[in-house]
TORPA-4810 file (N, C-alpha, C, O; in nm, 3 decimals):
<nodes>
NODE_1_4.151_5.741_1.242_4.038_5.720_1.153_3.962_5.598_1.204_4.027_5.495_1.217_X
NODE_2_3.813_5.596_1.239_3.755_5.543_1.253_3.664_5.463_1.189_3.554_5.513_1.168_X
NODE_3_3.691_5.307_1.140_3.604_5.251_1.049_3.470_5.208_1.134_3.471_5.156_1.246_X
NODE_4_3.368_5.238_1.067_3.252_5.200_1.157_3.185_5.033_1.030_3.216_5.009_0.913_X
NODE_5_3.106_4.968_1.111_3.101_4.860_1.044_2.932_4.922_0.910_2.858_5.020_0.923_X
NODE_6_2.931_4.835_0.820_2.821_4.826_0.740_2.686_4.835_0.790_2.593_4.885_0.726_X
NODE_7_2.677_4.783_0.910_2.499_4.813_1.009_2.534_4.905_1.093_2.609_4.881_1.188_X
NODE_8_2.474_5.044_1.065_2.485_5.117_1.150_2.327_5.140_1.183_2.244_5.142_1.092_X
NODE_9_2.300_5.155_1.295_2.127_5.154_1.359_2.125_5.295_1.398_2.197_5.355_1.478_X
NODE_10_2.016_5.340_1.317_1.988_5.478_1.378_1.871_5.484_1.496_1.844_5.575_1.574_X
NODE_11_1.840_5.418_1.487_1.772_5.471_1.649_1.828_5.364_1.769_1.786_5.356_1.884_X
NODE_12_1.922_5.297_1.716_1.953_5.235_1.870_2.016_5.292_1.982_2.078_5.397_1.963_X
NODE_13_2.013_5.247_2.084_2.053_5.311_2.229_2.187_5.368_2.231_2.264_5.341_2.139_X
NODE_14_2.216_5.432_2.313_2.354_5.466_2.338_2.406_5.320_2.460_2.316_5.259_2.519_X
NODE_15_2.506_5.293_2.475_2.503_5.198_2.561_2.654_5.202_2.612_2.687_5.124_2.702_X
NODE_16_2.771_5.312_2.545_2.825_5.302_2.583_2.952_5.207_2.538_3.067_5.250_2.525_X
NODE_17_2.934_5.147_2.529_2.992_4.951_2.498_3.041_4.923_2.350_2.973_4.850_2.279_X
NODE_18_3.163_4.983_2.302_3.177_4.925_2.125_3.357_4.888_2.187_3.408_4.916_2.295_X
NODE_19_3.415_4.817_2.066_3.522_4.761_2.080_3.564_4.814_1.970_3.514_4.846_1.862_X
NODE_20_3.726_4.820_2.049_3.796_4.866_1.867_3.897_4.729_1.830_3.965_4.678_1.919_X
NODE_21_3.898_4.686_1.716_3.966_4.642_1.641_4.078_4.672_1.553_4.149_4.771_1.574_X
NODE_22_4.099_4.589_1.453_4.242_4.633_1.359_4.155_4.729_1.203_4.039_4.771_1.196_X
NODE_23_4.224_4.733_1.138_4.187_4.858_1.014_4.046_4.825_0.921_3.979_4.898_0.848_X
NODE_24_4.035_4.684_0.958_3.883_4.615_0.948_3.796_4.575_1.055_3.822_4.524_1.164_X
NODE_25_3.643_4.620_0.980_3.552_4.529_1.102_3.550_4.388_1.063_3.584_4.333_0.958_X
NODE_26_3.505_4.348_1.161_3.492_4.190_1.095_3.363_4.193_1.015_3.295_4.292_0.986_X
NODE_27_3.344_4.072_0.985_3.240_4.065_0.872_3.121_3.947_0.949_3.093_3.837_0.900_X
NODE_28_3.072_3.993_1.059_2.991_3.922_1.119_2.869_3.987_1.121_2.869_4.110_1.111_X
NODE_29_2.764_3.927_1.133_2.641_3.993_1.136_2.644_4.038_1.257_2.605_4.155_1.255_X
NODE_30_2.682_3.989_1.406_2.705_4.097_1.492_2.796_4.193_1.542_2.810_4.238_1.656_X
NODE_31_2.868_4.222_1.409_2.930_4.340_1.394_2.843_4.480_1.364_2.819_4.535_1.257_X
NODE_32_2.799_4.522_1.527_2.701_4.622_1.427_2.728_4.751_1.537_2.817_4.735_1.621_X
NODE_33_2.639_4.897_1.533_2.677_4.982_1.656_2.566_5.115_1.584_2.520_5.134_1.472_X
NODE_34_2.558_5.175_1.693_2.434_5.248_1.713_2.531_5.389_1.635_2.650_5.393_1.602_X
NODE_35_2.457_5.460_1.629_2.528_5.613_1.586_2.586_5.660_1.732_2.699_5.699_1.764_X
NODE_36_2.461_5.642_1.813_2.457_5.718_1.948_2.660_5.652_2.002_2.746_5.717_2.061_X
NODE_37_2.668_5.495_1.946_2.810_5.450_2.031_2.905_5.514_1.901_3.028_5.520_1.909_X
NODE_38_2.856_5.544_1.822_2.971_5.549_1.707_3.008_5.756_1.730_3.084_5.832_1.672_X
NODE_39_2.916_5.773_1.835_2.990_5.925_1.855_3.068_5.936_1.992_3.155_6.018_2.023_X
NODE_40_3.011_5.825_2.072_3.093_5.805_2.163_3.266_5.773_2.142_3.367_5.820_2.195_X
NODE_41_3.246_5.691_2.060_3.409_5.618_2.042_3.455_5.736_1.932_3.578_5.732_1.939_X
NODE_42_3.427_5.817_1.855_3.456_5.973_1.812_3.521_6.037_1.951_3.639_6.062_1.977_X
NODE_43_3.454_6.046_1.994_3.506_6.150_2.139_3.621_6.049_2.217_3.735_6.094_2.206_X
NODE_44_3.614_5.982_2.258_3.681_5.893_2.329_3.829_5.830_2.227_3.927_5.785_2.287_X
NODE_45_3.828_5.835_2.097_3.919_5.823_1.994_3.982_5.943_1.975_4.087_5.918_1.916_X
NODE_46_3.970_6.078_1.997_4.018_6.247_1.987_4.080_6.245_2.108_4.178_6.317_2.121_X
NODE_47_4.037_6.164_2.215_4.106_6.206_2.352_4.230_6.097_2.393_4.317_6.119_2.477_X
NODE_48_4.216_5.985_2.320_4.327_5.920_2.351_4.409_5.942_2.258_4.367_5.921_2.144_X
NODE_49_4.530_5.982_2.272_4.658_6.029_2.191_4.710_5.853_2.106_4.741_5.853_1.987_X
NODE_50_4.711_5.737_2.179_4.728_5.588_2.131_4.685_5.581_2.020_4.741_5.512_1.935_X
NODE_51_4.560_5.662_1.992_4.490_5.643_1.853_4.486_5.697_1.735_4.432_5.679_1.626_X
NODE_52_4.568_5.779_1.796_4.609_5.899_1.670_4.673_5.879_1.534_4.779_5.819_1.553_X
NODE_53_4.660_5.897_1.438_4.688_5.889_1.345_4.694_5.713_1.291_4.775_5.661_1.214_X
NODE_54_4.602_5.664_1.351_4.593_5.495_1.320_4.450_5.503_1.285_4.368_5.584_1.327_X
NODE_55_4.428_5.390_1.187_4.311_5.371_1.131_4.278_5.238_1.238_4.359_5.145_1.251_X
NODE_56_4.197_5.241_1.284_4.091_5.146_1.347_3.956_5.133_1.311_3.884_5.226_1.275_X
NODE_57_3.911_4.968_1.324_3.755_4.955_1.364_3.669_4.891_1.462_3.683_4.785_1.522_X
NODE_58_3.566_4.991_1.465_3.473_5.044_1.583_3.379_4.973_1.535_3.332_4.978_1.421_X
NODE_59_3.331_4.860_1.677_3.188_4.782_1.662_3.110_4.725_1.746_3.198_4.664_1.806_X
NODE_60_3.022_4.698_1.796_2.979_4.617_1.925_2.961_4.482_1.912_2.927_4.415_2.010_X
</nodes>
C-alpha cells in the first residue's frame, strides 16, 4: 500500500525520481509528487516482491 503525500500536482512532470519512506510521509512542504511519479512508483511497487504487503510512503 502506497501512501502518497497531501500535495499531489496534477500537471507536474513525470521525472521519474520519488523516494519511499516508512508508513508516513513526512510532513514537509517538500513532501510533494506529481501523479505522473505516483504511477510510476505503482508499477515499480507491483514489481518488487520487498514491497508487498507493506504499507509505505511515496514522495519527492
Amino acid at each position: 500500500m502506497l501512501t502518497p503525500p497531501a500535495l499531489l500536482e496534477a500537471d507536474g512532470v513525470r521525472t521519474g525520481r520519488y523516494r519511499i519512506g516508512g508508513d508516513r510521509v513526512p510532513e514537509s512542504p517538500s513532501a510533494r509528487l506529481s501523479y505522473a511519479d505516483l504511477a510510476v512508483a505503482l508499477v515499480d511497487a507491483y514489481e518488487k516482491p520487498t514491497l508487498h504487503r507493506k504499507r509505505v510512503s511515496v514522495f519527492s
